[in-house]
C-alpha positions as CSV (number, residue, x, y, z in Angstrom):
1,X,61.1,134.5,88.2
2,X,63.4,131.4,89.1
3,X,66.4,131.4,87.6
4,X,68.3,127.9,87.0
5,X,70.6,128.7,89.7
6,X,68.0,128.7,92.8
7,X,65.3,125.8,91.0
8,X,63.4,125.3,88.9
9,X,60.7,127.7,87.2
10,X,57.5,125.8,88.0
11,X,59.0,126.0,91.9
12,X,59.3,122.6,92.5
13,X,62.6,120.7,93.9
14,X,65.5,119.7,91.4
15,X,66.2,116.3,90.9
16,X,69.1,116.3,92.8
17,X,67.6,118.2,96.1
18,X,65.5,114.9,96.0
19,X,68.4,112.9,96.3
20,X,69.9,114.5,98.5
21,X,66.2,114.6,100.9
22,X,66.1,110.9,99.9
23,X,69.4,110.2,101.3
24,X,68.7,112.3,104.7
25,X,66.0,110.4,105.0
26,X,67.3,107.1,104.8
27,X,70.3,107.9,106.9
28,X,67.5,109.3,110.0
29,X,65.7,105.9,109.6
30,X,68.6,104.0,109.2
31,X,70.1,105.7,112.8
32,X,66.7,105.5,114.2
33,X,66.2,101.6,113.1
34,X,69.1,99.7,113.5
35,X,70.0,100.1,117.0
36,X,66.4,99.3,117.5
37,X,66.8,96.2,115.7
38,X,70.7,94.9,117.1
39,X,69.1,95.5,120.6
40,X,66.2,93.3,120.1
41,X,67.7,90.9,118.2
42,X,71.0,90.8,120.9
43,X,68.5,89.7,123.6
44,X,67.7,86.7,121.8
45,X,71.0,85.3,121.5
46,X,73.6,84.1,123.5
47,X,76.2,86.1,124.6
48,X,78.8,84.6,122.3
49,X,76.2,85.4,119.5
50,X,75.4,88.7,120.8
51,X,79.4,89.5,120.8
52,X,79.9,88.6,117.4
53,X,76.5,90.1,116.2
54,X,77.9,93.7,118.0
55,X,81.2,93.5,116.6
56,X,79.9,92.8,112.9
57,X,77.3,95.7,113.0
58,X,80.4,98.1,114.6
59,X,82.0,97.5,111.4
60,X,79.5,97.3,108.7
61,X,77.5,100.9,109.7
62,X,80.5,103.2,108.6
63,X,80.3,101.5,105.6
64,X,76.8,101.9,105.6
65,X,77.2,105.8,106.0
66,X,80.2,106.1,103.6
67,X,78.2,104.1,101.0
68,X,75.4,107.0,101.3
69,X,77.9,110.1,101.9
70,X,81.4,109.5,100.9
71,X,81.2,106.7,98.1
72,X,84.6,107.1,97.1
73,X,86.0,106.4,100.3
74,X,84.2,103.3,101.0
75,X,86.7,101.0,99.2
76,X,90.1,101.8,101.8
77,X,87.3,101.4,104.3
78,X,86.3,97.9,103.5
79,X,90.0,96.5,102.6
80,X,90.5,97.6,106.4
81,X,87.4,95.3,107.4
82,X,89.0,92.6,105.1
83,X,92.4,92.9,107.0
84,X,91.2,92.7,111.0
85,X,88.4,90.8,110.7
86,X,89.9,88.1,111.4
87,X,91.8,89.2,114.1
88,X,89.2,90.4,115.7
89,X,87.4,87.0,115.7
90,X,90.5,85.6,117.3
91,X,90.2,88.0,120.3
92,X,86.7,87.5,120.8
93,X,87.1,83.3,121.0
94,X,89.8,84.2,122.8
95,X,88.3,86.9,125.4
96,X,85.2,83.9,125.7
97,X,87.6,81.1,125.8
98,X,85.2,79.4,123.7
99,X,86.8,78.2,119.8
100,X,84.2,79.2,117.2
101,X,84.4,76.9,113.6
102,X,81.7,79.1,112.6
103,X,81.2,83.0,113.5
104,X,79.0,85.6,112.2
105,X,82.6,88.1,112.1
106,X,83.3,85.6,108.7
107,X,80.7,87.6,107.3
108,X,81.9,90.9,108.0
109,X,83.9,91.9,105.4
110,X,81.4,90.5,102.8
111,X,78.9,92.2,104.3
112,X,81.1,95.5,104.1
113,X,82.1,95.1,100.7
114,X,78.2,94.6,100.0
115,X,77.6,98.1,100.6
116,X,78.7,99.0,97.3
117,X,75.7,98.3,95.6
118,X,74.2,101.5,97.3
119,X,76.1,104.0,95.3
120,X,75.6,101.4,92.2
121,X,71.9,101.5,92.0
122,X,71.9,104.5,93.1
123,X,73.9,105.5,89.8
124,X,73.1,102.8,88.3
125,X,71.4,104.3,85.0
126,X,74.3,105.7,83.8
127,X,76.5,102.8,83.5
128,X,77.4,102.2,79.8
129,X,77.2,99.4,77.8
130,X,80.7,97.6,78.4
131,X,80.4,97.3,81.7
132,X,76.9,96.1,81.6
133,X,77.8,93.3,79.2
134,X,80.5,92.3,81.2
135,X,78.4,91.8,84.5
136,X,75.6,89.5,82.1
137,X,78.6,87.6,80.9
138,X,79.5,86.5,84.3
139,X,75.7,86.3,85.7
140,X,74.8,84.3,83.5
141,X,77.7,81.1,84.5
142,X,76.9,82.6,88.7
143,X,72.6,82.0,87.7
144,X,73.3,78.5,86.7
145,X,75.7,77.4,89.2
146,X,73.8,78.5,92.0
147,X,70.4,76.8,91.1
148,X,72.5,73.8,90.9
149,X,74.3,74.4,94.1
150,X,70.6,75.5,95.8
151,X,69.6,72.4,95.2
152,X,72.5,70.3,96.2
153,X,74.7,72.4,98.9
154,X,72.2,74.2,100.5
155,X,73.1,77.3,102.7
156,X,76.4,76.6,101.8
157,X,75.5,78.3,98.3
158,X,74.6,81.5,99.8
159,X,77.5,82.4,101.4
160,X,80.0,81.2,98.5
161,X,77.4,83.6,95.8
162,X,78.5,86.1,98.1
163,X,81.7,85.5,97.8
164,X,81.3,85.6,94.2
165,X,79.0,88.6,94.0
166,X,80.7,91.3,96.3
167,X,84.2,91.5,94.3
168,X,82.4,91.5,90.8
169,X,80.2,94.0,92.0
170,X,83.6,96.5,91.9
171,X,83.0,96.6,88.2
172,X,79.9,98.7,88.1
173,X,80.9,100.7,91.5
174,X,84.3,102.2,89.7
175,X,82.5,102.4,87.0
176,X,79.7,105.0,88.8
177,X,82.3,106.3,90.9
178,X,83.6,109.8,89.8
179,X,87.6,108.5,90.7
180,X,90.0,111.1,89.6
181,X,93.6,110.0,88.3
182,X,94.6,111.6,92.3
183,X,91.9,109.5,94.0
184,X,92.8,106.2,92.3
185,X,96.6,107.2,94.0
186,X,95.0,108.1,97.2
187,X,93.1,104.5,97.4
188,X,96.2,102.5,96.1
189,X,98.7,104.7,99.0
190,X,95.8,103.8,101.6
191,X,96.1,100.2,100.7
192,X,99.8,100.1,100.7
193,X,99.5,101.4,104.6
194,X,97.2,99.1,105.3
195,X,99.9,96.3,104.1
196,X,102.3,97.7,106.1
197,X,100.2,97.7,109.1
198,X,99.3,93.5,108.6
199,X,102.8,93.3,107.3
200,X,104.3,94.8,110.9
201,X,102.2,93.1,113.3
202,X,102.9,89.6,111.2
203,X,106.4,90.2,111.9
204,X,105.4,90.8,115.8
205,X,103.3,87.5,115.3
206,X,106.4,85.9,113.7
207,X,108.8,86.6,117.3
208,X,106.2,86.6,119.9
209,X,103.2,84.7,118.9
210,X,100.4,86.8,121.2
211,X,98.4,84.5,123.3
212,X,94.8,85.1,121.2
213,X,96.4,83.7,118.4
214,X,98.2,80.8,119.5
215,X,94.6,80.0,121.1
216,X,93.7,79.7,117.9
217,X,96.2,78.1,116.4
218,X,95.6,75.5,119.0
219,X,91.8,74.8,118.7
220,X,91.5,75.1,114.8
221,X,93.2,72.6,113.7
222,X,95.4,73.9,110.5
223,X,98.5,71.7,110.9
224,X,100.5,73.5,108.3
225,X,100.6,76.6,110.3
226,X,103.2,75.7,112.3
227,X,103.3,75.7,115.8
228,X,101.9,78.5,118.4
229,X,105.9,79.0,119.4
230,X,108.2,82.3,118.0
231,X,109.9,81.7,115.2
232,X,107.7,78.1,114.3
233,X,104.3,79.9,113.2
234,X,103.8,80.5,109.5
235,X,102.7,84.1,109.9
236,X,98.7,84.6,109.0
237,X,99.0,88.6,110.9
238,X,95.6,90.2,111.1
239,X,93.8,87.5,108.5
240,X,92.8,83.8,108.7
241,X,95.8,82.3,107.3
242,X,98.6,82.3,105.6
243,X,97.3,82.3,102.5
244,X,95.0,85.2,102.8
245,X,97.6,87.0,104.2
246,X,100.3,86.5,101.5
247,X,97.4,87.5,98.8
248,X,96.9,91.0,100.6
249,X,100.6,91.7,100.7
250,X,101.4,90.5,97.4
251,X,98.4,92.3,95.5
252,X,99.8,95.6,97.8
253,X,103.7,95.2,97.1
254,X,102.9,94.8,93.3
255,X,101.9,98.4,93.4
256,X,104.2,99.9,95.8
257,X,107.5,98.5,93.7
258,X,105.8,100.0,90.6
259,X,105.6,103.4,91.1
260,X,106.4,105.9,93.9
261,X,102.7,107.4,94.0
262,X,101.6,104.1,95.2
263,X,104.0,103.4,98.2
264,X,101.9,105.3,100.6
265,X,103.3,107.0,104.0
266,X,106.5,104.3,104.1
267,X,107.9,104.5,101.0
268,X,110.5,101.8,100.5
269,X,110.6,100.9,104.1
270,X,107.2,100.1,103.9
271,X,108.4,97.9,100.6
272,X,110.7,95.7,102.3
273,X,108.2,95.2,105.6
274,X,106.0,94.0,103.4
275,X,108.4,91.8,101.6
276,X,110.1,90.2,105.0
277,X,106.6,89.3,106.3
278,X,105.3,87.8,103.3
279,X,108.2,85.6,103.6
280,X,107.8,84.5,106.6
281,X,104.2,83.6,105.5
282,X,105.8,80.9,103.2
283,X,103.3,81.0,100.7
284,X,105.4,80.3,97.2
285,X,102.5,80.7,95.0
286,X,102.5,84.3,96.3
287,X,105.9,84.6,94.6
288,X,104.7,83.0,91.7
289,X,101.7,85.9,91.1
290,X,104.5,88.7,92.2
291,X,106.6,87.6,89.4
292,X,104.0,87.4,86.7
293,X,102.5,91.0,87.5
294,X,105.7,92.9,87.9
295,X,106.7,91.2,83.9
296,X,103.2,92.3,82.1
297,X,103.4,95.2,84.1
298,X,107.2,95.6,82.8
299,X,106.3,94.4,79.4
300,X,103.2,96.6,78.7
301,X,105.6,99.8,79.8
302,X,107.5,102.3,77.6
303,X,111.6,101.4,77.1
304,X,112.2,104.5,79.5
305,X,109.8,102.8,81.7
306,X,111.2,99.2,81.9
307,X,114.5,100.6,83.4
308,X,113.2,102.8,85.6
309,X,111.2,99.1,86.5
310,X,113.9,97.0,86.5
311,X,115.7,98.9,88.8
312,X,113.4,99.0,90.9
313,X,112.7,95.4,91.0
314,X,116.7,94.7,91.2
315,X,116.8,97.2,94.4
316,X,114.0,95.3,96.2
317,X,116.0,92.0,95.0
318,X,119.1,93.0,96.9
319,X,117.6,94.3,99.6
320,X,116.2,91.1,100.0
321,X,119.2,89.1,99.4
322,X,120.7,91.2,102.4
323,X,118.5,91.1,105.0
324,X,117.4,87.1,104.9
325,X,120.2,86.2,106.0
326,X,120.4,88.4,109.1
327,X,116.5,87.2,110.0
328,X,115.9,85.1,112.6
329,X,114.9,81.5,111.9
330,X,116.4,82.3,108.3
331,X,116.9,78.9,108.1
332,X,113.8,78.0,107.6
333,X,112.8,80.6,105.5
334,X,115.6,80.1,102.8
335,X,115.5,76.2,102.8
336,X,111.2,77.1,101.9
337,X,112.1,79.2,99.1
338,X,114.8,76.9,97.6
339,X,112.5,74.1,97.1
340,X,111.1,76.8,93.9
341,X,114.9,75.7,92.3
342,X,114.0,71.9,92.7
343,X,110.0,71.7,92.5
344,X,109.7,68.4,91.4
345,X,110.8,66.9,94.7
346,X,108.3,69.1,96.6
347,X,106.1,67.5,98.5
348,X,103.2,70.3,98.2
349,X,104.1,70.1,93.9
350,X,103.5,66.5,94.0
351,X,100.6,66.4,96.1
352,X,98.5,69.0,93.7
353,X,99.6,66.8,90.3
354,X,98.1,64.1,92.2
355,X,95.2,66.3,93.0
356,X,94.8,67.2,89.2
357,X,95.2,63.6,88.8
358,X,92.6,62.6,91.0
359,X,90.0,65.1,89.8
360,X,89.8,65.0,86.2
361,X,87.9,62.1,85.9
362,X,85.6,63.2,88.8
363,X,84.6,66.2,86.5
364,X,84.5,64.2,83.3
365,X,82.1,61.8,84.9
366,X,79.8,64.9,86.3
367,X,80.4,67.4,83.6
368,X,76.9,69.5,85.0
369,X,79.3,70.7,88.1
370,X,78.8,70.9,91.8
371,X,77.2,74.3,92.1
372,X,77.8,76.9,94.1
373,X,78.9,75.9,97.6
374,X,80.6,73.1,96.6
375,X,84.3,74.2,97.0
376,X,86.0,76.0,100.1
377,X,84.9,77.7,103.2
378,X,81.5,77.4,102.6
379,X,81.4,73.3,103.0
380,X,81.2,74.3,106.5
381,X,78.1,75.9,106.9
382,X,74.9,72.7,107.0
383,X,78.2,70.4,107.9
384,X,78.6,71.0,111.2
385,X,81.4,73.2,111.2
386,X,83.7,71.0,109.1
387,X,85.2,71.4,105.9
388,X,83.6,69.1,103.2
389,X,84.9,66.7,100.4
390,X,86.1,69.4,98.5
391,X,87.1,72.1,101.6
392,X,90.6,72.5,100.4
393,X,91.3,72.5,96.7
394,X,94.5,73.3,96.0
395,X,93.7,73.9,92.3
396,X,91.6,76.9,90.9
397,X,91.0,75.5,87.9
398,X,89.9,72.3,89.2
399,X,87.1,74.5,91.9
400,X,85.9,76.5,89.0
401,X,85.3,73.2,87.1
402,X,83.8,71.4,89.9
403,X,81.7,74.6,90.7
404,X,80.4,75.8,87.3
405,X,80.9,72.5,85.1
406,X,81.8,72.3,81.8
407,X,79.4,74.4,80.4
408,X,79.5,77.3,83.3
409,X,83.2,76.9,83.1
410,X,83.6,77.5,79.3
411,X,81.2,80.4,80.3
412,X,82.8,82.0,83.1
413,X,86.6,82.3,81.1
414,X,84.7,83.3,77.8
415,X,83.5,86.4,80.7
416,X,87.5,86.8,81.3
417,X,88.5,87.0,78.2
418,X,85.7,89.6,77.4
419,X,87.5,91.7,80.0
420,X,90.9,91.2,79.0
421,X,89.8,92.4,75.9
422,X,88.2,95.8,77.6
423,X,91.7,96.4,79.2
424,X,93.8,96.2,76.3
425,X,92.7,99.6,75.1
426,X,93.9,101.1,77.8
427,X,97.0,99.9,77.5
428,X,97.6,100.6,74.6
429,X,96.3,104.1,75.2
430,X,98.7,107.1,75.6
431,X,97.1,109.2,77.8
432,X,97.8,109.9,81.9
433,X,95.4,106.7,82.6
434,X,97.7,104.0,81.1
435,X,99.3,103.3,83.6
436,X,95.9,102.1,85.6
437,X,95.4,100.0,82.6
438,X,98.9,98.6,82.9
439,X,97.9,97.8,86.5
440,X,94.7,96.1,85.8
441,X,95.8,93.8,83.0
442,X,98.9,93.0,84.9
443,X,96.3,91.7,88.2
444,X,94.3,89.9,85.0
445,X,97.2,87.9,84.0
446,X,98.2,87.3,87.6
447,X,94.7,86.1,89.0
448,X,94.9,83.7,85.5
449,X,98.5,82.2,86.6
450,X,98.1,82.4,89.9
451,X,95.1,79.5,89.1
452,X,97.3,76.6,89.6
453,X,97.3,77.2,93.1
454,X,93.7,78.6,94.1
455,X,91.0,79.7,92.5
456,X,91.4,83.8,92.9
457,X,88.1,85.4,91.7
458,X,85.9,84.6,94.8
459,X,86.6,85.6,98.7
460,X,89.3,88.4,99.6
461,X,91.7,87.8,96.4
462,X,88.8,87.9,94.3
463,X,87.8,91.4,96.1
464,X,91.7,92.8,95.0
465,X,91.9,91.4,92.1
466,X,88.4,93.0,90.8
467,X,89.8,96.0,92.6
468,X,92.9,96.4,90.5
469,X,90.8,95.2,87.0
470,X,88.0,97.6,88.3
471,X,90.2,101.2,88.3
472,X,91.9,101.1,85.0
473,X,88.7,99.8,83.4
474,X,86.3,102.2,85.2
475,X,89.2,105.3,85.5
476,X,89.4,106.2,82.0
477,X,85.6,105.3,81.6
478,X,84.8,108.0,84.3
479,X,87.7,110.2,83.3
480,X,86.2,110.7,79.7
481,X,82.6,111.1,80.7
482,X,83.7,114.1,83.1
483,X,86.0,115.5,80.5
484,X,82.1,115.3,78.2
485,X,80.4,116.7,81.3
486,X,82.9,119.5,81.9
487,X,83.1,120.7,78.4
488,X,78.8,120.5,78.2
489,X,78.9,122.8,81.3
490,X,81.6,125.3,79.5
491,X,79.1,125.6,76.4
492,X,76.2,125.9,78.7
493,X,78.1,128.7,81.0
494,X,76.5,130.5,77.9
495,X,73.6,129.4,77.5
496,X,70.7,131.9,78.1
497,X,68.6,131.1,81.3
498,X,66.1,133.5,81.5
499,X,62.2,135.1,79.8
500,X,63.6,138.2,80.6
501,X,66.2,140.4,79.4
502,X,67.2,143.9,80.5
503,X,69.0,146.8,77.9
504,X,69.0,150.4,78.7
505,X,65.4,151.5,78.2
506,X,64.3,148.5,80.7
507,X,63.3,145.4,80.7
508,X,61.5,143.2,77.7
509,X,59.8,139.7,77.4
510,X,62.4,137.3,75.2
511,X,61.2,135.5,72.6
512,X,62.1,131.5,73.0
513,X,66.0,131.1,72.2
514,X,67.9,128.2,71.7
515,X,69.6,126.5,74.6
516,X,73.1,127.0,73.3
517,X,74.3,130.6,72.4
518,X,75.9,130.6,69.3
519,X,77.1,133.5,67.0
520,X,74.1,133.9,65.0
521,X,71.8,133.5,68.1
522,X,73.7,136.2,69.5
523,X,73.7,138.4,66.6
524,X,69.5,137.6,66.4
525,X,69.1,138.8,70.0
526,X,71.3,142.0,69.6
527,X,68.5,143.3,66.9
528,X,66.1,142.1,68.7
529,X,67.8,144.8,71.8
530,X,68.2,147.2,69.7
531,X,64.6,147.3,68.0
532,X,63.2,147.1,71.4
533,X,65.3,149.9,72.9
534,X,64.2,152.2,69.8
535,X,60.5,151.5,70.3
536,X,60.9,152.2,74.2
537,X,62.9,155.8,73.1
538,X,60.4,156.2,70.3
């Protein structure tokens, strides 16, 4: 006899030794294939090609292998793809000489965050039903604006669906993910070093300017990045501009000011690198998104919580008011952040009303939309390395017009508000998980405000800020259904799992029992002993 411990009774393999033989499987071909593959496919290519191509598949197999063995790890792992990407396109243009407008390392981090969907379909039948509305909500406004942008942009589309796809697909990952309350605080602490690491070599960047990246600065041709001299860049560290660099800080520094489980390894020194370098990135709409999430998350807190906020806040406030002064080139810093007391003589204010302007009637008179592909980064690809009529939109609500149209658009924020409306019950929950909740609705409201500069739910900010929505919508989701799971394993703990049982006089064929032992079955099952003892003595 088998008992449920070793397998099961008819001797074949448990579902989850098949699994597990599935996934050795695919991990032996996988090892055995791929090299196989990069080597042949590196001897068809140039060498700049075959660089890139070798650097790309060095980042995107231990994501491979943490996707199959370590799922929960895989998300620090791809937010470190994210942050040196970048940088490590710089040093291979720069090791070549060669400037490339278009590089296969732009896809690495996509390509990284892609591996998510292993552990989703792996898991993918026990995802419940909120979650499963929520991704049909937004397929159905991504379906229509990529036929349309298939048809109109090209290749261009597939890379901006991508960009689209990867971040949303957090939703279902967190939401198959076992993620304890500890892990969540393990992820955000991982994150928050990872700031500090982008935030400490931005400020290196800021005095020194190392030589790859001023050959880039050079040969891009991004005029509002200053000037490959110390103190004239406007710091980009590790990513591809400032921009992109100011999100990952921010979306990390939100966090770490919040609570002290979040700070990671550097605590409050880590806090205020982060804040000096994303001042020096001079990104104001940054400071716009840090304001909003540290108020909802504020707001949505307990009284005793606000303080202990608000303190907080104030302490990172006068810090800051001590040491910008003492910077160097502080000048320039404080003369970019007093243009937020008198916007409407900004230059970069006026230039995105006349933006808004400009494009209202262009999507009135084509309410169907662009497609995907339309809007950003992706005009590049089929246009010969340059940035199209719509490359640089300094508007998100204007790109997610122009890319989804009237009706995608209405559908696309009908799909935010249908998640706003699955993290308020977490809020307003009182258990250990509210905070997470807190967290995630704060990033909502930021991501919504932070629209008047960029649209945030595509690319890298889309990636954190469906990171941040993601846990405290998929924590408690988890949390519960292991609470269900644990208690279903207490109750089965005495459940009886054997044909046989054993009394004094020996042993005695069992009558079928019910799976669950209650105190009538147990009373049955006593008589049923003790008749058969008598018999065997009789």
């Amino acid at each position: 006899m088998t008992s449920r411990y070793s397998g099961s009774s008819t001797g074949l393999p448990l579902p989850g030794n098949l699994r597990a033989l599935a996934t050795a499987g695919i991990f032996t071909a996988v090892c055995a294939v791929v090299p196989l593959m990069i080597g042949f496919v590196s001897a068809k290519l140039s060498s700049s090609s075959s660089l890139q191509l070798a650097i790309v598949s060095a980042l995107l197999f231990p994501a491979f292998l943490l996707a199959l063995l370590k799922p929960r790890l895989l998300i620090s792992y791809t937010l470190l793809v994210w942050a040196i990407a970048p940088e490590l396109r710089r040093l291979a243009d720069w090791s070549e000489g060669v400037y490339h407008s278009v590089s296969l390392l732009s896809l690495a981090p996509l390509l990284a965050g892609a591996t998510v969907a292993i552990p989703v379909m792996r898991e993918i039948h026990t995802i419940k039903r909120p979650f499963m509305r929520l991704m049909l909500l937004f397929a159905v406004p991504l379906g229509y604006a990529t036929l349309i942008g298939m048809a109109k942009n090209g290749v261009g589309s597939a890379y901006d669906l991508l960009n689209y796809l990867v971040p949303l697909l957090l939703l279902p990952y967190f939401a198959v993910t076992p993620f304890t309350a500890r892990d969540i605080d393990k992820l955000l602490g991982t994150y928050a070093n990872l700031a500090v690491m982008v935030a400490v070599y931005g400020i290196i960047q800021y005095l020194t300017v190392p030589a790859w990246d001023a050959f880039w600065m050079r040969n891009s041709g991004m005029n509002s990045i200053g000037t490959p001299h110390p103190l004239e860049v406007r710091v980009f560290s590790t990513l591809n501009s400032p921009g992109p660099a100011a999100t990952f800080l921010v979306f990390a520094l939100v966090p770490m000011i919040l609570e002290k489980r979040w700070r990671g390894a550097f605590s409050w020194i880590g806090v205020l690198l982060v804040v000096v370098c994303l001042l020096t990135t001079l990104v104001r709409a940054s400071w716009l998104v840090l304001l909003v999430m540290l108020l909802v998350y504020i707001a949505s807190s307990s009284s005793k919580g606000k303080w202990k906020t608000l303190v907080q806040v104030l302490f990172v406030a006068l810090a800051l008011f001590w040491i910008v002064p003492k910077l160097p080139g502080a000048e320039g810093l404080t003369a970019r952040m007093e243009t937020l007391s008198s916007i409407k003589e900004d230059r970069s204010y006026n230039d995105r009303l006349n933006l808004l302007g400009s494009m209202i009637p262009a999507i009135k008179s084509n309410p169907v939309g662009q497609g995907i592909g339309s809007v950003g980064q992706s005009t590049k690809l089929g246009n010969s390395g340059e940035l199209g009529e719509y490359g640089i939109m300094d508007n998100g609500f204007i790109a997610l017009m122009l890319t989804f149209g009237a009706p995608g658009g209405l559908l696309f924020f009908i799909a935010l508000g249908a998640v706003a409306k699955q993290i308020f019950p977490r809020v307003a929950s009182t258990n250990q998980l509210q905070l997470y909740g807190r967290l995630a609705l704060a990033a909502w409201v930021g991501a919504v405000a932070g629209l008047v500069s960029d649209n945030g739910f595509s690319g890298l900010k889309g990636y954190l800020i469906w990171m941040l929505i993601a846990l405290g919508l998929g924590a408690r989701e988890r949390m519960n259904s292991r609470k269900k799971e644990t208690a279903q394993a207490a109750i089965e703990s005495e459940t009886v799992s054997a044909q046989v049982r054993c009394g004094e006089a020996g042993c005695f064929e069992m009558p079928a029992v019910p799976q669950v032992v209650t105190v009538e079955t147990k009373t049955t099952m006593n008589s049923y002993m003790g008749k058969k003892t008598m018999d065997a003595n009789g």
